[in-house]
mmCIF file as gemmi writes it, N, C-alpha and C atoms, coordinates in Angstrom:
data_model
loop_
_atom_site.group_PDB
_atom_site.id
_atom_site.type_symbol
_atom_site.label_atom_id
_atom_site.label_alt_id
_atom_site.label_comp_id
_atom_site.label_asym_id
_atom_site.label_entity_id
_atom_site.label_seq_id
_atom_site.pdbx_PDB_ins_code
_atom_site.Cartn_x
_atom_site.Cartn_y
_atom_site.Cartn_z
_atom_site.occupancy
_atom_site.B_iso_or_equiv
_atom_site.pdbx_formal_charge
_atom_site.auth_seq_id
_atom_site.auth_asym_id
_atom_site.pdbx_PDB_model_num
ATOM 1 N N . UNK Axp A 1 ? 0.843 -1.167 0 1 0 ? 1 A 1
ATOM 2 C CA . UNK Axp A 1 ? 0 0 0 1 0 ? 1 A 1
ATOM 3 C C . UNK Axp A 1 ? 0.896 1.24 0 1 0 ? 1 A 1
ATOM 4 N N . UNK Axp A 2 ? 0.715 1.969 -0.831 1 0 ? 2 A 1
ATOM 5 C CA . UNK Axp A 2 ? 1.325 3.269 -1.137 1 0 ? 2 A 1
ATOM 6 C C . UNK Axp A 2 ? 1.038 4.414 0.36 1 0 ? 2 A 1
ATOM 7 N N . UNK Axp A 3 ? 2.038 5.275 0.071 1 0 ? 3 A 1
ATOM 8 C CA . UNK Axp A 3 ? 2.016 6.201 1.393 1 0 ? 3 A 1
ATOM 9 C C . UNK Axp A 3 ? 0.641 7.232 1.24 1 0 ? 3 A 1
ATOM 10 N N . UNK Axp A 4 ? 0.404 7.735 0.372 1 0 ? 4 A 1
ATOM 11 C CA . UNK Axp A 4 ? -0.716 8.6 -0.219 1 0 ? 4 A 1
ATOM 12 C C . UNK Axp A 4 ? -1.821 7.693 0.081 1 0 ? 4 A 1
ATOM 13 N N . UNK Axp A 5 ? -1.574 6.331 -0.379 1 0 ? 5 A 1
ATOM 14 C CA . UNK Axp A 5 ? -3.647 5.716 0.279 1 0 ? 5 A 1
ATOM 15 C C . UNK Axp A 5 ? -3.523 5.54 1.646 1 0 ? 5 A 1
ATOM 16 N N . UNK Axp A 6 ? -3.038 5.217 2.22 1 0 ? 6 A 1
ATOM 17 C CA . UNK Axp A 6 ? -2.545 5.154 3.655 1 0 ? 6 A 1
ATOM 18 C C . UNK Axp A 6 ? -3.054 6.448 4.562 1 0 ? 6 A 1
ATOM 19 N N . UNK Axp A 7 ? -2.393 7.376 3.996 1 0 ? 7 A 1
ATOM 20 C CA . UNK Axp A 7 ? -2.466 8.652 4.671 1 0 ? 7 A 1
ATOM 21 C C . UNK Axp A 7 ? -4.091 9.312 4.264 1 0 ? 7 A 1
ATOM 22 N N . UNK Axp A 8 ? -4.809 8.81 3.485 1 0 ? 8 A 1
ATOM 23 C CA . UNK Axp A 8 ? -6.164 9.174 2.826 1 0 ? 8 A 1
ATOM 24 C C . UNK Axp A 8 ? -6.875 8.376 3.794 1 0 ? 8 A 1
ATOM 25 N N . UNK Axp A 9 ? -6.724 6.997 4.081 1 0 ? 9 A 1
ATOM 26 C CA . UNK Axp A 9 ? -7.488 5.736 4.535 1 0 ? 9 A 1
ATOM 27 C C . UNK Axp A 9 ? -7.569 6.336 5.891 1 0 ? 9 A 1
ATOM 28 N N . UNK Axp A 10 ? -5.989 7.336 6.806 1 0 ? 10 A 1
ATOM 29 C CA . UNK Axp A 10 ? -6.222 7.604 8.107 1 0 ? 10 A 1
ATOM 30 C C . UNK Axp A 10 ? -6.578 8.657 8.351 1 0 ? 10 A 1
ATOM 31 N N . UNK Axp A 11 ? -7.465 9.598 7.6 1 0 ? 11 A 1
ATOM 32 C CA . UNK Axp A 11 ? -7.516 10.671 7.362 1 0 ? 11 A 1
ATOM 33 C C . UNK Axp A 11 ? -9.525 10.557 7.441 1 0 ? 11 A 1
ATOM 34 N N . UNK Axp A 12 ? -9.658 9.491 6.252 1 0 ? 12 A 1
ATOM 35 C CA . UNK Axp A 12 ? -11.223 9.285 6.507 1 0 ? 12 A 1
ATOM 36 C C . UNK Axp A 12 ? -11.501 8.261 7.424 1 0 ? 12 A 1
ATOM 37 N N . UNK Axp A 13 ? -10.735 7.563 7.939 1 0 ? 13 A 1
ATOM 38 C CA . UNK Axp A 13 ? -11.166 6.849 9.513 1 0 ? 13 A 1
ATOM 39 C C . UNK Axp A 13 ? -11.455 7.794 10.764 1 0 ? 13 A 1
ATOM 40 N N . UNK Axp A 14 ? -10.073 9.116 10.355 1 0 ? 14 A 1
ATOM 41 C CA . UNK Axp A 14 ? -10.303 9.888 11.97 1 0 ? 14 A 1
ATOM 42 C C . UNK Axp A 14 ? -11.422 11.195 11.823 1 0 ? 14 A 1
ATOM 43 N N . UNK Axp A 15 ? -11.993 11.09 10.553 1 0 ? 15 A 1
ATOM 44 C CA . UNK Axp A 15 ? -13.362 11.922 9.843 1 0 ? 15 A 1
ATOM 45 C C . UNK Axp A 15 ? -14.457 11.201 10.329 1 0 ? 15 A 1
ATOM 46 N N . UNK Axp A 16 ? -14.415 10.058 10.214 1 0 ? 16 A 1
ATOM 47 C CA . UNK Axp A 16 ? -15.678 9.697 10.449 1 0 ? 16 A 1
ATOM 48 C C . UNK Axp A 16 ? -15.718 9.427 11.829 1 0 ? 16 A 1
ATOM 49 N N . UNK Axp A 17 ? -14.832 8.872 12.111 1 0 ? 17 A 1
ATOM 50 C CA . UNK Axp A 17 ? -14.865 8.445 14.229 1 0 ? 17 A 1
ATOM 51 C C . UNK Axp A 17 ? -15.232 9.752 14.386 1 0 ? 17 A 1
ATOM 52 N N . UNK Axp A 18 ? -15.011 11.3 13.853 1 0 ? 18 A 1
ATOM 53 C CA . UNK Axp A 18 ? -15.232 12.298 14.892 1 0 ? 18 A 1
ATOM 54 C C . UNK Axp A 18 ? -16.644 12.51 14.699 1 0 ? 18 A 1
ATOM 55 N N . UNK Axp A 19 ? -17.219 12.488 13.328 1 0 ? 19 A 1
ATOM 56 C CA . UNK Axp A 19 ? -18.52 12.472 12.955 1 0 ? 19 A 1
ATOM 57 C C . UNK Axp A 19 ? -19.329 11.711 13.669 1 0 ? 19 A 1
ATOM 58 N N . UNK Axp A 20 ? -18.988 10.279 13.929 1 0 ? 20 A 1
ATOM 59 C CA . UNK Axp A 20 ? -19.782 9.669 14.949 1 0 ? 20 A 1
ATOM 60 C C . UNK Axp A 20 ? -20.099 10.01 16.524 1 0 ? 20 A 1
ATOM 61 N N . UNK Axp A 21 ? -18.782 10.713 16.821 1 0 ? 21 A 1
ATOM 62 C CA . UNK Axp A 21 ? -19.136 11.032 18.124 1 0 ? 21 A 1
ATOM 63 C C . UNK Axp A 21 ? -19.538 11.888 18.548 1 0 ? 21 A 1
ATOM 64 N N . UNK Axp A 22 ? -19.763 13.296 16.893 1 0 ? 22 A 1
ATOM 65 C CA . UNK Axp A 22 ? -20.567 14.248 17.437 1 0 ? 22 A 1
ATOM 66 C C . UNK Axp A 22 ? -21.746 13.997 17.411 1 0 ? 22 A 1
ATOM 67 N N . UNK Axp A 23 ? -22.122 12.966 16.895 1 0 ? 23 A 1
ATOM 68 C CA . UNK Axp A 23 ? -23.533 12.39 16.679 1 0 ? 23 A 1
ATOM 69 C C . UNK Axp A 23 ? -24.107 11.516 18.11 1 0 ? 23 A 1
ATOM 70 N N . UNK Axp A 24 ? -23.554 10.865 18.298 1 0 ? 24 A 1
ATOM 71 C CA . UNK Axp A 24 ? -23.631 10.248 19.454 1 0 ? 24 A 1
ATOM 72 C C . UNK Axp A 24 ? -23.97 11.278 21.054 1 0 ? 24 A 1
ATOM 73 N N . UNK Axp A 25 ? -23.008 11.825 20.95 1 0 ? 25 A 1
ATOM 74 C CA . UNK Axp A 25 ? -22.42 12.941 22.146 1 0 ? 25 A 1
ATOM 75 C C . UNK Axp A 25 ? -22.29 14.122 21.831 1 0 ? 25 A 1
ATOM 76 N N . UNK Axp A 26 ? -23.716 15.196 21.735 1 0 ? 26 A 1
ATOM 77 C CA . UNK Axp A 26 ? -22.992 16.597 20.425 1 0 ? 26 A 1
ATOM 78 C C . UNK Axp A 26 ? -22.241 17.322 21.637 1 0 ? 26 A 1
ATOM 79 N N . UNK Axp A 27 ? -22.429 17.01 23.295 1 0 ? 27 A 1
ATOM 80 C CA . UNK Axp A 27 ? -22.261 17.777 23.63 1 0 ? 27 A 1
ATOM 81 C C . UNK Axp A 27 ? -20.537 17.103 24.821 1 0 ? 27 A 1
ATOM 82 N N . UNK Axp A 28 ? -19.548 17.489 24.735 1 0 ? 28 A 1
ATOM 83 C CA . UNK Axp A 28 ? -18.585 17.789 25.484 1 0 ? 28 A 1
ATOM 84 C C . UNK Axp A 28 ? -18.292 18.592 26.589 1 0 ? 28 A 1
ATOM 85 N N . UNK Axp A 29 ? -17.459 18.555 27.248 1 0 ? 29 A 1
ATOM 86 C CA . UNK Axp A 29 ? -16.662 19.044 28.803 1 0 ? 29 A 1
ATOM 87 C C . UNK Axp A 29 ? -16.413 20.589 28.538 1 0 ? 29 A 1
ATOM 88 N N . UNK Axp A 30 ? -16.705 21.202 29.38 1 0 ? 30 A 1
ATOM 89 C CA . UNK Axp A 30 ? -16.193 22.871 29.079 1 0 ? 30 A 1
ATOM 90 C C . UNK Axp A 30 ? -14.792 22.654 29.142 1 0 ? 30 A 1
ATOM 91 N N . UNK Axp A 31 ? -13.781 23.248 28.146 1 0 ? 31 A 1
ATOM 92 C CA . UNK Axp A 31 ? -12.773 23.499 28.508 1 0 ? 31 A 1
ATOM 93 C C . UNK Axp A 31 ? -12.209 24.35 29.155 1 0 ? 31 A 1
ATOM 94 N N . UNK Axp A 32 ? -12.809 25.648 29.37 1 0 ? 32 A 1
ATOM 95 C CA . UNK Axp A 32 ? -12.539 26.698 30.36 1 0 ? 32 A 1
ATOM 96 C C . UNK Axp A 32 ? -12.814 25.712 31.752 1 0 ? 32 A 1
ATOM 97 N N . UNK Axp A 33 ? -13.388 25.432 31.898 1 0 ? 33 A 1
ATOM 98 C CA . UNK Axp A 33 ? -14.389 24.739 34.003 1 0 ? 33 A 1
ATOM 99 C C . UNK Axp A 33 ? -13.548 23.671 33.913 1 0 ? 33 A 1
ATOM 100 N N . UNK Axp A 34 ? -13.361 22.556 32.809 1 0 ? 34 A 1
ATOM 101 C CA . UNK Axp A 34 ? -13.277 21.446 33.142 1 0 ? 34 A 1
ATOM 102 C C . UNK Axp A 34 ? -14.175 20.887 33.616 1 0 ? 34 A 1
ATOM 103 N N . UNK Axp A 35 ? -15.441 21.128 33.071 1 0 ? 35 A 1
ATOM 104 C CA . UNK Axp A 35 ? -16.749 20.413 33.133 1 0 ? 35 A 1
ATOM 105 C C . UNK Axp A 35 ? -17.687 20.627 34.569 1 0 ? 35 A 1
ATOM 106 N N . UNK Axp A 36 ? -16.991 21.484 35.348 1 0 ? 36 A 1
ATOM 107 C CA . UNK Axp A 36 ? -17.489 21.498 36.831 1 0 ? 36 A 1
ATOM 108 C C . UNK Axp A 36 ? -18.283 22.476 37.078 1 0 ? 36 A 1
ATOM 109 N N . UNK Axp A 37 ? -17.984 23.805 35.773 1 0 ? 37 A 1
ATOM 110 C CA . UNK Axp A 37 ? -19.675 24.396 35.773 1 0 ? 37 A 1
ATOM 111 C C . UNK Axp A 37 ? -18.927 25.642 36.679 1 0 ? 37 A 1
ATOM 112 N N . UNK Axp A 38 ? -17.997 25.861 37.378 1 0 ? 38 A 1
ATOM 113 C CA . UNK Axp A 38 ? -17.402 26.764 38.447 1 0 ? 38 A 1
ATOM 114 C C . UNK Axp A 38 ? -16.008 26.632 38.263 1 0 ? 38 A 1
ATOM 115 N N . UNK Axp A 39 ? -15.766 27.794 38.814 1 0 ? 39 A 1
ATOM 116 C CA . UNK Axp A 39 ? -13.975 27.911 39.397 1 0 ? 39 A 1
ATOM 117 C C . UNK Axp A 39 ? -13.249 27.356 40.345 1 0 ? 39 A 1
ATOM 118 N N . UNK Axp A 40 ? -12.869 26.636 40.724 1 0 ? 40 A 1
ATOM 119 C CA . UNK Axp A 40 ? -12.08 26.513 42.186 1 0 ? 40 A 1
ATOM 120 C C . UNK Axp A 40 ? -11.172 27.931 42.702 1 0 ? 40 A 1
ATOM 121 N N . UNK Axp A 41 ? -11.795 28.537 43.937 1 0 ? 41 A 1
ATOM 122 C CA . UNK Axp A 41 ? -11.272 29.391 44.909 1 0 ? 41 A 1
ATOM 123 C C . UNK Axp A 41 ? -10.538 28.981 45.985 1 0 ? 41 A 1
ATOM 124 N N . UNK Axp A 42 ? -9.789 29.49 46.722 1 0 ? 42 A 1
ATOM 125 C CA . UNK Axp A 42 ? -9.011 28.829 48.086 1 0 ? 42 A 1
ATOM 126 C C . UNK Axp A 42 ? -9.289 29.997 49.109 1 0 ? 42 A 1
ATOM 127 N N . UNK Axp A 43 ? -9.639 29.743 50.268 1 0 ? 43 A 1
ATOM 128 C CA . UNK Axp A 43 ? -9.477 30.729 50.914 1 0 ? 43 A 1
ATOM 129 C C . UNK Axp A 43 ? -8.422 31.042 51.74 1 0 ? 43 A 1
ATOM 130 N N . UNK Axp A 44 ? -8.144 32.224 52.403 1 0 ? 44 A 1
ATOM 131 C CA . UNK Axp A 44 ? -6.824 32.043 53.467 1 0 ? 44 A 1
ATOM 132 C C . UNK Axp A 44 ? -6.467 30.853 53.871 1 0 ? 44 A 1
ATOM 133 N N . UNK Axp A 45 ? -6.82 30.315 54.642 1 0 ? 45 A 1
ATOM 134 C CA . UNK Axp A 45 ? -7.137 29.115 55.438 1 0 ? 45 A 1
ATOM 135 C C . UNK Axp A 45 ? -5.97 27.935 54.064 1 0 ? 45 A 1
ATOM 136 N N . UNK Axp A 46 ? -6.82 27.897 52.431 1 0 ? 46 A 1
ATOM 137 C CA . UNK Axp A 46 ? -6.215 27.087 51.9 1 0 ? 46 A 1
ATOM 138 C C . UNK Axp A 46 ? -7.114 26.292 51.386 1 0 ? 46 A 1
ATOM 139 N N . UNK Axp A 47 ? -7.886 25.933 51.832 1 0 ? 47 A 1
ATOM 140 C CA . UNK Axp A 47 ? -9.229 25.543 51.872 1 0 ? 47 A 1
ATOM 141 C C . UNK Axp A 47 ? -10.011 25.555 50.4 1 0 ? 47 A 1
ATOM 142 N N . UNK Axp A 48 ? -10.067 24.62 49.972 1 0 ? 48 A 1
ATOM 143 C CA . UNK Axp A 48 ? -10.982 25.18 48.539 1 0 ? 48 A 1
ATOM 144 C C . UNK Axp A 48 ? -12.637 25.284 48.673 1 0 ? 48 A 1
ATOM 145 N N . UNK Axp A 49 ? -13.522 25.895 48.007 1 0 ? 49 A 1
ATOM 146 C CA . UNK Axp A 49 ? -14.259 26.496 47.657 1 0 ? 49 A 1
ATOM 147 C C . UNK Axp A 49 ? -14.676 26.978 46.536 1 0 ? 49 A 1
ATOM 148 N N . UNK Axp A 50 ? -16.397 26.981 45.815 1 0 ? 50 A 1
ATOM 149 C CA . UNK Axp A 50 ? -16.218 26.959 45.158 1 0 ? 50 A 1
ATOM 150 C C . UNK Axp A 50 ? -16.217 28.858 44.489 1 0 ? 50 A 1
ATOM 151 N N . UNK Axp A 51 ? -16.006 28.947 43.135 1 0 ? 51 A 1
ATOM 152 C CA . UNK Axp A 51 ? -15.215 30.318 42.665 1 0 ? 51 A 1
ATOM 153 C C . UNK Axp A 51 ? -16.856 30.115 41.946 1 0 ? 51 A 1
ATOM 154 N N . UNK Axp A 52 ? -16.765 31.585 40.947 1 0 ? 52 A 1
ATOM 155 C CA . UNK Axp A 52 ? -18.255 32.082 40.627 1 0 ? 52 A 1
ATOM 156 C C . UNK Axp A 52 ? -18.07 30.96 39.294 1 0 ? 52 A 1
ATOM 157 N N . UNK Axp A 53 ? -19.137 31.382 38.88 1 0 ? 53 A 1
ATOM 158 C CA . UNK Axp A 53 ? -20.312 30.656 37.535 1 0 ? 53 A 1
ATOM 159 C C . UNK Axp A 53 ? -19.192 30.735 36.57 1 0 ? 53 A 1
ATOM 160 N N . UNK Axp A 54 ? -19.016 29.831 35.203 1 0 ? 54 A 1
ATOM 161 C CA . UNK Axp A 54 ? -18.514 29.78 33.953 1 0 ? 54 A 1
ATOM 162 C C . UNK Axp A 54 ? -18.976 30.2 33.35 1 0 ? 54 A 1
ATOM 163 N N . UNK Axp A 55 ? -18.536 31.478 32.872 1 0 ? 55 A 1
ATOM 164 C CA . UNK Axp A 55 ? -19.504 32.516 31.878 1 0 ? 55 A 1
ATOM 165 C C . UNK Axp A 55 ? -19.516 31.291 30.26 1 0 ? 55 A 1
ATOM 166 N N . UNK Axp A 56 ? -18.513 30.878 30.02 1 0 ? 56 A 1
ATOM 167 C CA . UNK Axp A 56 ? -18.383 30.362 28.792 1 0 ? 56 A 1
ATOM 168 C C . UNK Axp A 56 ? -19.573 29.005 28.858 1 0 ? 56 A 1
ATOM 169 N N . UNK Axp A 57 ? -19.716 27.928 29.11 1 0 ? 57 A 1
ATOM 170 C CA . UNK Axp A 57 ? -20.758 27.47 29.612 1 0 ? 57 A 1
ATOM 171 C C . UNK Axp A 57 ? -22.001 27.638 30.225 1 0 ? 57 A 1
ATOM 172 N N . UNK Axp A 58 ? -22.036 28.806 31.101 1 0 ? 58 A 1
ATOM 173 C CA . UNK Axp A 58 ? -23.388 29.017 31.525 1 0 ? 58 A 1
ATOM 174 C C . UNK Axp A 58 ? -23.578 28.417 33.032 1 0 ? 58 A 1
ATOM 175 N N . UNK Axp A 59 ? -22.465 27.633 33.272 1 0 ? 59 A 1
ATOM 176 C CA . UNK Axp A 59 ? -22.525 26.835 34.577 1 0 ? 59 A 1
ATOM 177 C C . UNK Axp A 59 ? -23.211 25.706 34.402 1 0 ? 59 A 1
ATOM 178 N N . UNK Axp A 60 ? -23.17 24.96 33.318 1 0 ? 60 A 1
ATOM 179 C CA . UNK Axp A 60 ? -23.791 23.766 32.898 1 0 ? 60 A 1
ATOM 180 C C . UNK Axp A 60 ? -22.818 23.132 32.721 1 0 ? 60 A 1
ATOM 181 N N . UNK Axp A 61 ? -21.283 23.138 32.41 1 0 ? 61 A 1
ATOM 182 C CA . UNK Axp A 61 ? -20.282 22.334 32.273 1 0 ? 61 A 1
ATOM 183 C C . UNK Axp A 61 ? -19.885 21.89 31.301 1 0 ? 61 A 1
ATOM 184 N N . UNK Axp A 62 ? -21.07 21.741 30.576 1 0 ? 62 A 1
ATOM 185 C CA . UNK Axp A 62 ? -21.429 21.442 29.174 1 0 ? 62 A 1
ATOM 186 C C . UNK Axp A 62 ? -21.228 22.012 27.853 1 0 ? 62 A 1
ATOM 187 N N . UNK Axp A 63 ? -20.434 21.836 26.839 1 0 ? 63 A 1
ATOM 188 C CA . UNK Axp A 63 ? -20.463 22.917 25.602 1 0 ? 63 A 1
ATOM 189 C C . UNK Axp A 63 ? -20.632 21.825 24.457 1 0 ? 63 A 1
ATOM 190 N N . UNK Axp A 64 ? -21.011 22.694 23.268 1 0 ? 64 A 1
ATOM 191 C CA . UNK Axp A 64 ? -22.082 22.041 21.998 1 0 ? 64 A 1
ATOM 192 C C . UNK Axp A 64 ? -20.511 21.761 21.398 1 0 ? 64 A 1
ATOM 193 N N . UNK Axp A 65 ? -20.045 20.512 20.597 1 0 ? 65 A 1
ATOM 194 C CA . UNK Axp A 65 ? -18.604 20.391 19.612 1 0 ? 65 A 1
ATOM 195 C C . UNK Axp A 65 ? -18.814 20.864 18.639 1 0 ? 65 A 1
ATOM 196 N N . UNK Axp A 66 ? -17.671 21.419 18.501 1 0 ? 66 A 1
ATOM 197 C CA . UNK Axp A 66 ? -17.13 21.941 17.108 1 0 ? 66 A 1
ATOM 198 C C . UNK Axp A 66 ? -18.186 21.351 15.61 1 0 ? 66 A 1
ATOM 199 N N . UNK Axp A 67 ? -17.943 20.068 15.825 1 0 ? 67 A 1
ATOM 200 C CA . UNK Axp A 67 ? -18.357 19.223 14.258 1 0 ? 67 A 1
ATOM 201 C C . UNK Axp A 67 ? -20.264 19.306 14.392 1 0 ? 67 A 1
ATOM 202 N N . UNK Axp A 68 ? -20.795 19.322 15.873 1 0 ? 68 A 1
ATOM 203 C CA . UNK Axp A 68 ? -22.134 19.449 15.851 1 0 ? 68 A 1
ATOM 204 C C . UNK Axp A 68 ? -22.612 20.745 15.704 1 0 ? 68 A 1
ATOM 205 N N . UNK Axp A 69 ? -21.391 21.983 15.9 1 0 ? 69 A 1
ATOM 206 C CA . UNK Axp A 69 ? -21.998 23.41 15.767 1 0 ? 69 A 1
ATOM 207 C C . UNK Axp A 69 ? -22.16 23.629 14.243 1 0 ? 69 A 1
ATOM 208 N N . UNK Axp A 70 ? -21.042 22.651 13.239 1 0 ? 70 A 1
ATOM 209 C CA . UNK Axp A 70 ? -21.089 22.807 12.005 1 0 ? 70 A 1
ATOM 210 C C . UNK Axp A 70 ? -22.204 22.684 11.212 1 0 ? 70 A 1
ATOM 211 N N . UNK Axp A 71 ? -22.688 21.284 11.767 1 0 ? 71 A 1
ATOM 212 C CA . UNK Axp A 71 ? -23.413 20.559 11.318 1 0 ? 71 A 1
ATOM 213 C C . UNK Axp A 71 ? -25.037 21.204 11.853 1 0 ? 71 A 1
ATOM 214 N N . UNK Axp A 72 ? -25.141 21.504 12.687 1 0 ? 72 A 1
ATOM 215 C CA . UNK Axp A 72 ? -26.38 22.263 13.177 1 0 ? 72 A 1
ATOM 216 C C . UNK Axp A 72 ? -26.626 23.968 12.354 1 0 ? 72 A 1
ATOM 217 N N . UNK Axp A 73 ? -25.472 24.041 12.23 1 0 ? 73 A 1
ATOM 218 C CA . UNK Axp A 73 ? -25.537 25.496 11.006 1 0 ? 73 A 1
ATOM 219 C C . UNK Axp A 73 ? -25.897 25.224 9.486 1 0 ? 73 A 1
ATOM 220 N N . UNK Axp A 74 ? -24.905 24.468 9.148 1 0 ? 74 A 1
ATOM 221 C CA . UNK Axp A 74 ? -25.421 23.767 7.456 1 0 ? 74 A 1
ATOM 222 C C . UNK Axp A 74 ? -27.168 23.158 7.893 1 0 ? 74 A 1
ATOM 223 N N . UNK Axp A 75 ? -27.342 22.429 8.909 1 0 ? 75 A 1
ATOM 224 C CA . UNK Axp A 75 ? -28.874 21.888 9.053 1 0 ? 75 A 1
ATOM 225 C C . UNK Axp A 75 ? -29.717 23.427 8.212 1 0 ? 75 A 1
ATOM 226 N N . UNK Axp A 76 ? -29.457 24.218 9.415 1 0 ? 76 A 1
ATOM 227 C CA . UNK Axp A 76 ? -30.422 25.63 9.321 1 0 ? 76 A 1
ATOM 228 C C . UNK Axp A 76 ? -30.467 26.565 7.972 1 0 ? 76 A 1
ATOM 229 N N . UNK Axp A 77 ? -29.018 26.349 7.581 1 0 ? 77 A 1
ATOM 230 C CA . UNK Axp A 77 ? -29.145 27.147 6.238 1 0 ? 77 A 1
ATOM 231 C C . UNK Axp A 77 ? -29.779 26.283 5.208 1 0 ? 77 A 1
ATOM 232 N N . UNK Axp A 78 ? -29.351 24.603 5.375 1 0 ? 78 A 1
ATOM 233 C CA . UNK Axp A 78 ? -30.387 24.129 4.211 1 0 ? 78 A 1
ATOM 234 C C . UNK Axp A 78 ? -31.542 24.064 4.488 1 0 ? 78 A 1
ATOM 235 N N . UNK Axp A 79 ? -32.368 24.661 5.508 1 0 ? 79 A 1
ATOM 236 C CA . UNK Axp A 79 ? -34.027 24.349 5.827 1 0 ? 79 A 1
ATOM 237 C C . UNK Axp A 79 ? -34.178 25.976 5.451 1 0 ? 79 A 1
ATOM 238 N N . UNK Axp A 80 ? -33.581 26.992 5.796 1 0 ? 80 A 1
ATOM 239 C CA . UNK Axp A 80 ? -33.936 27.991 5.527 1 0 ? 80 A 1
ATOM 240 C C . UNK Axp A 80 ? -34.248 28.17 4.093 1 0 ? 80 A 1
ATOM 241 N N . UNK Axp A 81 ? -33.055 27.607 3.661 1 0 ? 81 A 1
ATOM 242 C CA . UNK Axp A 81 ? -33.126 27.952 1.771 1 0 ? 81 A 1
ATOM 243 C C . UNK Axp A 81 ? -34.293 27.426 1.22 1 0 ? 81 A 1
ATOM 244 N N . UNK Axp A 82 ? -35.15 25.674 1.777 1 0 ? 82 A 1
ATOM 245 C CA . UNK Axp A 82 ? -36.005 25.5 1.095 1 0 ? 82 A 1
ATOM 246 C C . UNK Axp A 82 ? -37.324 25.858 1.194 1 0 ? 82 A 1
ATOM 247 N N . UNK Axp A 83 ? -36.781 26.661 2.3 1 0 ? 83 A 1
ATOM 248 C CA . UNK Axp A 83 ? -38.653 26.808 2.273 1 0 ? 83 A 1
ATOM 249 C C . UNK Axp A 83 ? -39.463 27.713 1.047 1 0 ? 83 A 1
């Protein structure tokens, strides 16, 4: 097998695994929170506590992926166009 089909073959394997998992799972871990929705604070003491709300999330922890924000935009522009 040539280097060019090879590099095509791992190219549409790691296309579609991501496609599947935005399908599966559209939604992923905040990367700002680390999924916890809040900040970790310490107080004097040392002590943790928790820090205010994740503006980027909403405090849900939760954010929409990349490939499902795509895919939820192309959805809307092709329903818009046919009506």
């Amino acid at each position: 097998m040539s280097l060019p089909v090879l590099a095509v073959a791992c190219l549409l394997i790691v296309t579609f695994g991501y496609g599947a998992k935005c399908w599966l799972s559209p939604f992923g871990d905040c990367r700002k929170c680390a999924g916890m929705g809040h900040a970790l604070k310490t107080d004097r003491k040392g002590h943790l506590k928790r820090g205010k709300d994740c503006r980027r999330c909403h405090a849900t922890g939760k954010r929409i992926r990349v490939g499902r924000w795509i895919y939820n935009r192309a959805a809307r522009t092709y329903r818009a166009g046919t009506r």
